[in-house]
N, C-alpha and C positions, 0 to 999 in steps of 0.2 A: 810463623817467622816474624820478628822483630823489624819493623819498616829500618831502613838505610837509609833516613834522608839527615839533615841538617844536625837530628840532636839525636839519632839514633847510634843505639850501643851496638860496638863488637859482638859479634856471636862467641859464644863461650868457646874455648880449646876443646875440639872431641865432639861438637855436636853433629845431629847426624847427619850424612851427606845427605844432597837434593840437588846434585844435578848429574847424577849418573855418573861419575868419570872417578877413576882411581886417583886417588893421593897421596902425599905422604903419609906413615903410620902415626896412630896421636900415642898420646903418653902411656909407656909401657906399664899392662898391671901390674899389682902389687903380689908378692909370693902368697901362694895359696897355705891357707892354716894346716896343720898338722889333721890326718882324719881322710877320709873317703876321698876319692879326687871329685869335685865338683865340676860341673859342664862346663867348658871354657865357653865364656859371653864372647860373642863376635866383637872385636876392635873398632872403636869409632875413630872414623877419621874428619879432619877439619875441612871447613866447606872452603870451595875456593870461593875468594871476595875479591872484587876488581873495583877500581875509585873510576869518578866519570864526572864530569862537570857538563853545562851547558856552556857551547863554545863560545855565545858571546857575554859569558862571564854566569858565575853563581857560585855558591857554596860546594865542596865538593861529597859528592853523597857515597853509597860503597850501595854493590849488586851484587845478587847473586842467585844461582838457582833455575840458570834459566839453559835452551838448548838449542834454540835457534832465533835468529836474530826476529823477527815478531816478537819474542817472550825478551827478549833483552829488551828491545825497545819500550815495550810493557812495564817493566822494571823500572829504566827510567823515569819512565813516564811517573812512576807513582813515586819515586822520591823527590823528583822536582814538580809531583802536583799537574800536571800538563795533560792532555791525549797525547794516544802514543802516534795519531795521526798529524801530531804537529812535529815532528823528527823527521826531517829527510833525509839525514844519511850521517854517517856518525866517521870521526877520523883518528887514528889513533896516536897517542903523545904529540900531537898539534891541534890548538884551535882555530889554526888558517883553513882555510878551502885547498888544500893541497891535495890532491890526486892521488900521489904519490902512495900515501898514506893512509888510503882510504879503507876502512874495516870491508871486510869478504865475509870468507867461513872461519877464517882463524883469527885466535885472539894469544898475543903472547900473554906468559902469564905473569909478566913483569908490565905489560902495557897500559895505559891511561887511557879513558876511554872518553872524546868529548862529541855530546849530539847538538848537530846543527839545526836547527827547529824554523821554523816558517817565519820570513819575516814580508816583503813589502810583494805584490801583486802588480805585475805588469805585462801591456799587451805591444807587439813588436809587429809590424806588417811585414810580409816578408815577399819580394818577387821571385821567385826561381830563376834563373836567367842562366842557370847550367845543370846540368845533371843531377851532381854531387853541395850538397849546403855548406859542407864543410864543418859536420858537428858529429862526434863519435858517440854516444849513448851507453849509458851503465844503468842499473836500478838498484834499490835500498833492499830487494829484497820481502818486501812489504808491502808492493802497491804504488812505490810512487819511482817515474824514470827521471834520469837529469842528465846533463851537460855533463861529459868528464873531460872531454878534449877542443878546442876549435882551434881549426887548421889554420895557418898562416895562409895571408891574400887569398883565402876563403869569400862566400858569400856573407856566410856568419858572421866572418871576423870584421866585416866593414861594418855591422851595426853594432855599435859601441855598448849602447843599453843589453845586448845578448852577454853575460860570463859566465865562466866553467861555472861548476856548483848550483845553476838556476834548476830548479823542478820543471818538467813540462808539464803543466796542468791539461792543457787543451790545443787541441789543432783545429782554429774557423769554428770554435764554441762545441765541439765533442772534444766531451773530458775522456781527458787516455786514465787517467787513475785508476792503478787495479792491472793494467797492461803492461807485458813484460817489455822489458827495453827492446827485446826484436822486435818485437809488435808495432811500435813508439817508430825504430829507424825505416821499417817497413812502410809504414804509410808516410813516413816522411818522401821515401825516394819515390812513391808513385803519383806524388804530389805533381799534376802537371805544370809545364814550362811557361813561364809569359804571364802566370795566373796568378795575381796576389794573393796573399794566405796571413793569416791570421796566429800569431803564436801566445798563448796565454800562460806566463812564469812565474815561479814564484822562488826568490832570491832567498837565501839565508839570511838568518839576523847577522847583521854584524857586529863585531866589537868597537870601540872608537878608534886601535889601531888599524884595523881591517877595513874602514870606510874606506875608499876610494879604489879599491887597487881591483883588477880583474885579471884576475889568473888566465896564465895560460900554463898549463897543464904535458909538460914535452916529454918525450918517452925517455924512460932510461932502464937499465937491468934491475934496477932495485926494485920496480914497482911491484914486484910481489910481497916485497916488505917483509916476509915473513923470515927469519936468522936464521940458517944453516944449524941444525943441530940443537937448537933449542924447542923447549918442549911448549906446545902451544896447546892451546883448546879449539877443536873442533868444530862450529855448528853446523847439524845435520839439519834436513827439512824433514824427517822423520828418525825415531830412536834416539836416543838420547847422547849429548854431548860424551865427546871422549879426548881425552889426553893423546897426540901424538909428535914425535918428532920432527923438527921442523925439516920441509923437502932441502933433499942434497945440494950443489951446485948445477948438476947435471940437470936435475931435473926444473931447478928454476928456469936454466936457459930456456930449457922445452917449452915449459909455461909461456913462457915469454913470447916464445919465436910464435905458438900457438895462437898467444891474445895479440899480436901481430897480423895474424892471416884473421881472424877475426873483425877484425877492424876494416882489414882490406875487403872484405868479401860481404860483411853485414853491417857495419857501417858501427859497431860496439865494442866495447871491452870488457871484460869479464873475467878476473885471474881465478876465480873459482869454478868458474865453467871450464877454461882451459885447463885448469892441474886436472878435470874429471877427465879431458878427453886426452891428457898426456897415458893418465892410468889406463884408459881404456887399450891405445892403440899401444902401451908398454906389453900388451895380455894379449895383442893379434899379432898373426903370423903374415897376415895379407892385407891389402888395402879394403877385400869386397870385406874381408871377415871385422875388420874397422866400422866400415859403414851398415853393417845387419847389426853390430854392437850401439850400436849411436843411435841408429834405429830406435832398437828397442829401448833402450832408454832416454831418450834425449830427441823423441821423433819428432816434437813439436816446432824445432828448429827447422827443421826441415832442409838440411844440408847439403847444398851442393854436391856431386860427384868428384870436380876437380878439386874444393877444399878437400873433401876427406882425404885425397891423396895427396895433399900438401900436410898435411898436420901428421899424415900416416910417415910422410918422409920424413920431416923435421925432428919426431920423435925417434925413429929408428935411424937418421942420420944414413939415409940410403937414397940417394937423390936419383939413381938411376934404377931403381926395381920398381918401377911403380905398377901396378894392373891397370 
């Protein structure tokens, strides 16, 4: 494969797929000569290619080939020259720190893909003085958690130096890197009361329009981002990428209402973990047969009882049959 970066070429019409997922058909052959029918050659189809920039500014390179977001950022990484462990989380058709927008499992196939990569290193003393810190948690996917949300008259929200988009590196000098974002909100809430604490971040590069501003990140129904009816891409954490249509309206709300109780209960947000558990509980008949389902797949969250029957209702839109 032909490197994507600054002076790299178009891949030819018809070359041959590498990243699993069906496409359009390439260029019809030509009629067969007079004589014996000869074996029809399987059709090549063209690769899909997506353009992506570094968000605080660069040439823009094109990817491809890749089936979960590790292997994307990989990608990246080798057209803008980088590790792929300096990408902390990628946003799509925006190079702000917008939330909103944030890349998951799906990629439209009209989307722009910009990564946000490691920029300045800071440490935050933090007192607990309430239960809750007032910070929601997401990860890349990869290894690294951050900031998606801070609450309003929050603990968090009053230390000015904390913004959405910052990486948690470390909590009191133990690096969480490598730890999923439940892990990350988990030992944050067991952090005891009264006891100062140590937070160690690492803020996105910025642009020169992006210096000063610190997002704040407020729900809305778009944030699944992904269009009603348009056909996206995929990323699996095993098997290879696949072409599908984008979820209904119905089923976004679900997502939604989902990565909502999420939030409420584990202190995270995740629209790609909540469309698994919309599908999950769209396929159970009962709240126990929900939770032996999430179980087996998804046991490492380790899920409350009362959430499963909250997400079992939200999807099924049945607030009063609950087990």
């Amino acid at each position: 494969m032909q490197r994507a970066g600054r002076h790299g070429r178009q891949p030819p019409e018809g070359g041959p797929m590498e990243n699993g997922v069906g496409q359009e058909p390439g260029t019809p052959e030509p009629p067969a000569a007079a004589g014996p029918a000869a074996p029809r050659a399987p059709r090549a189809r063209p690769r899909l290619v997506f353009h992506t920039q570094l968000a605080h500014g660069s040439p823009t390179g094109r990817i491809e080939g890749f089936t979960n977001v590790k292997e994307l950022y990989a990608k990246i990484a080798e057209v803008f020259d980088i590790s792929p462990t300096e990408i902390l989380f990628c946003t799509l058709n925006t190079h702000k720190v917008d939330m909103q927008k944030l890349l998951g499992g799906q990629i439209g196939l009209e989307d722009f893909i910009f990564a946000h990569v490691r920029g300045e290193t800071k440490e935050v003393e933090v007192t607990k003085t309430e239960d809750a810190l007032g910070l929601t948690i997401t990860d890349n996917g990869a290894g690294y958690a951050f900031i998606k949300r801070i609450k309003e008259g929050s603990i968090i929200n009053r230390l000015q130096t904390v913004c959405v988009g910052d990486s948690i590196e470390a909590i009191n000098d133990h690096t969480i890197v490598g730890c999923r974002h439940y892990e990350v909100a988990r030992m944050l809430r067991e952090l005891p009361r009264a006891q100062p604490f140590t937070l160690r971040l690492v803020q996105p590069k910025k642009a020169f329009d992006m210096i000063g501003q610190r997002t704040r990140s407020s729900k809305s129904p778009g944030e699944s981002r992904v269009a009603s009816g348009k056909e996206t891409l995929r990323l699996r954490t095993q098997g290879p990428a696949v072409l599908e249509e984008g979820p209904n309206p119905s089923e976004e709300e679900a997502a939604r209402r989902v990565d909502d109780l999420l939030e409420s209960y584990m202190g995270i947000r995740d629209s790609e973990l909540a469309s698994t558990m919309v599908e999950a509980a769209k396929g159970s008949p009962s709240v126990a047969q929900l939770a032996q389902g999430l179980d087996a797949v998804l046991g490492e969250f380790a899920f409350p009882q009362e959430f499963v029957a909250e997400v079992w209702a939200a999807v099924c839109h049945r607030k009063g049959d609950k087990e």
